[in-house]
N, C-alpha and C positions, 0 to 999 in steps of 0.2 A: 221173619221177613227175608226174601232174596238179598244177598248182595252178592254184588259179582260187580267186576271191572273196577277195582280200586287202582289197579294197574294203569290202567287205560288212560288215553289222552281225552281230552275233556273240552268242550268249544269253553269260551270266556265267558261266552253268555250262555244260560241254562233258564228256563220257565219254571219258576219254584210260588210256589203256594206263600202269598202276602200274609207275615206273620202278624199284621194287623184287622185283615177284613177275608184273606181265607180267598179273594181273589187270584188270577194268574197275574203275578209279578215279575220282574228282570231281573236277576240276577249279575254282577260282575265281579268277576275275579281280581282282585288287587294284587300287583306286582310288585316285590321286595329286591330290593338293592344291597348286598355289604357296604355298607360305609368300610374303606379303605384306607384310610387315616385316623385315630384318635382325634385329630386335631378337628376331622370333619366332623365330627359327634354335634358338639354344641350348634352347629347351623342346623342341619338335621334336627333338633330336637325344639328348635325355636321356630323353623318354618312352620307357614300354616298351611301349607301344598301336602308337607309328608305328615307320618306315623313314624314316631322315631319307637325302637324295641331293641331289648334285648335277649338275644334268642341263644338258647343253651343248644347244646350240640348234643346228638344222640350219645357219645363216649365220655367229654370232659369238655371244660372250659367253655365260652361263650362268643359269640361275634353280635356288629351292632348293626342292625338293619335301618333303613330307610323303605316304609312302603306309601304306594301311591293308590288310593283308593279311587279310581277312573270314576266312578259313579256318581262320586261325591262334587268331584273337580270340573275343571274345565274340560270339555269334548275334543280339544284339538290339545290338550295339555300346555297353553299357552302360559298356566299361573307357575310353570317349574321355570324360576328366575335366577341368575348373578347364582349359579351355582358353582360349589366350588371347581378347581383344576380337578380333571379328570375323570370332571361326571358329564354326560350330555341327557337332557329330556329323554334321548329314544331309549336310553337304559333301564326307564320305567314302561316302554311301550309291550303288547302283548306277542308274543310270540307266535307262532302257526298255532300250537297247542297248548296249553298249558297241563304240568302232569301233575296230578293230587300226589304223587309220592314226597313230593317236597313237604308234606307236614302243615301246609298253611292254607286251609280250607276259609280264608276270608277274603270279604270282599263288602259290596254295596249292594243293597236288595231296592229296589225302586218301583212303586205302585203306581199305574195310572187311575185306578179305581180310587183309590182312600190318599191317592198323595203322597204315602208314605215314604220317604227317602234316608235312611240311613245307612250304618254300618251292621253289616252280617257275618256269624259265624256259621258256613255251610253246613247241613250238617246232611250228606247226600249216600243214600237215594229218599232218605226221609221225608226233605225237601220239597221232592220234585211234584211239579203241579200235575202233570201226565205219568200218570201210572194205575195199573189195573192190580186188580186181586181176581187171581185164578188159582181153584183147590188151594189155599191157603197160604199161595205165593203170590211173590209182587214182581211186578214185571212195571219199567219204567223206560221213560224217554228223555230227552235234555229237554225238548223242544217242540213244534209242533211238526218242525223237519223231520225232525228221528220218529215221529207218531207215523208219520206216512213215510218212511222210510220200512219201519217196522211192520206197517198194513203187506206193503209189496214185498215183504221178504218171508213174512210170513207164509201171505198165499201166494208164494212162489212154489212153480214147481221145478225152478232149477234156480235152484239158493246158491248156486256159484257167482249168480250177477249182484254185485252187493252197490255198486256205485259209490257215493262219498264216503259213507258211512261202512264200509266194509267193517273196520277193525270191529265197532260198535256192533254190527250184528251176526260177526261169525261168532262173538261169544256167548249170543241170549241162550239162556240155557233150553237143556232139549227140551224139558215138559213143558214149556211155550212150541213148541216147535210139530208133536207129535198129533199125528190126524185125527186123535180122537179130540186136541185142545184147538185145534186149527181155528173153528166157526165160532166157539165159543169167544175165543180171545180174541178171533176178529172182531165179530162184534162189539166187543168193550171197549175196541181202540177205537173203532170206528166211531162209537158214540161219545168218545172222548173229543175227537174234532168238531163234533156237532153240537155240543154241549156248548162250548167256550168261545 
């Protein structure tokens, strides 16, 4: 299987294959906080808003997270209460991007098809509900944005115009890219939007 863009910044939400009914699901990123204080531990670990954890450190020793599963919670993050000094709600909000190098591919997968709403360990490009197989590679999308981002970049013939998704598709590799794959993988993508 391709992988590529482990680097890469990542939308919050991504379309990932329902690991109950195989449907297109949501996916969301869950956002981790250092608790700052020992003393903050025990709140954290009794709230029913957070994921209290504790997380080892790539060299030595340990720190104590606080994550907030958006998926799971309230839409407007209204249930993050009476928190201690020095935390505020928007500490748990998402950022422009979120970068997978941080180690914490979790979050909340949420089905309209079968209903399903829990917690999820990403496990991407595996995942993803849009994605083709061309000569025995995989070429993927977040979304059904990057599917038609990907169509026009494709059959582009000046791939310099990348629009939102630039970083996302100056990296797709070249054997997607090359004239003899062009029609082929067009096609796939194409009937990837038609399909779902």
């Amino acid at each position: 299987m391709t992988r590529f863009y482990d680097w890469n910044p990542m939308p919050h939400h991504l379309a990932v294959r329902c690991p109950s009914c195989n449907a297109e699901a949501k996916f969301e990123f869950a956002e981790t906080v250092r608790i700052k204080l020992k003393k903050d531990v025990d709140f954290f670990q009794k709230s029913t808003a957070f994921e209290y954890r504790l997380m080892e450190n790539t060299g030595h020793g340990s720190w104590h997270a606080a994550i907030y599963y958006h998926g799971l919670c309230s839409s407007d993050m209204s249930d993050i209460k009476d928190l201690p000094d020095d935390y505020r709600p928007e500490d748990w909000r998402h950022s422009k991007y979120l970068y997978r190098s941080h180690g914490l591919d979790i979050g909340t997968v949420v089905c309209r098809s079968c209903l399903l709403r829990r917690k999820h360990d990403l496990i991407w490009p595996d995942d993803a509900y849009f994605q083709i197989e061309h000569n025995q590679h995989t070429l993927w999308a977040y979304d059904r944005e990057t599917v038609s981002a990907l169509i026009d970049y494709i059959g582009s013939r000046d791939r310099r115009k990348t629009g939102n998704w630039g970083a996302f598709l100056r990296h797709v590799p070249s054997r997607f890219l090359q004239a003899r794959a062009r029609q082929p993988v067009l096609k796939k993508l194409d009937s990837l939007l038609r399909e779902t």
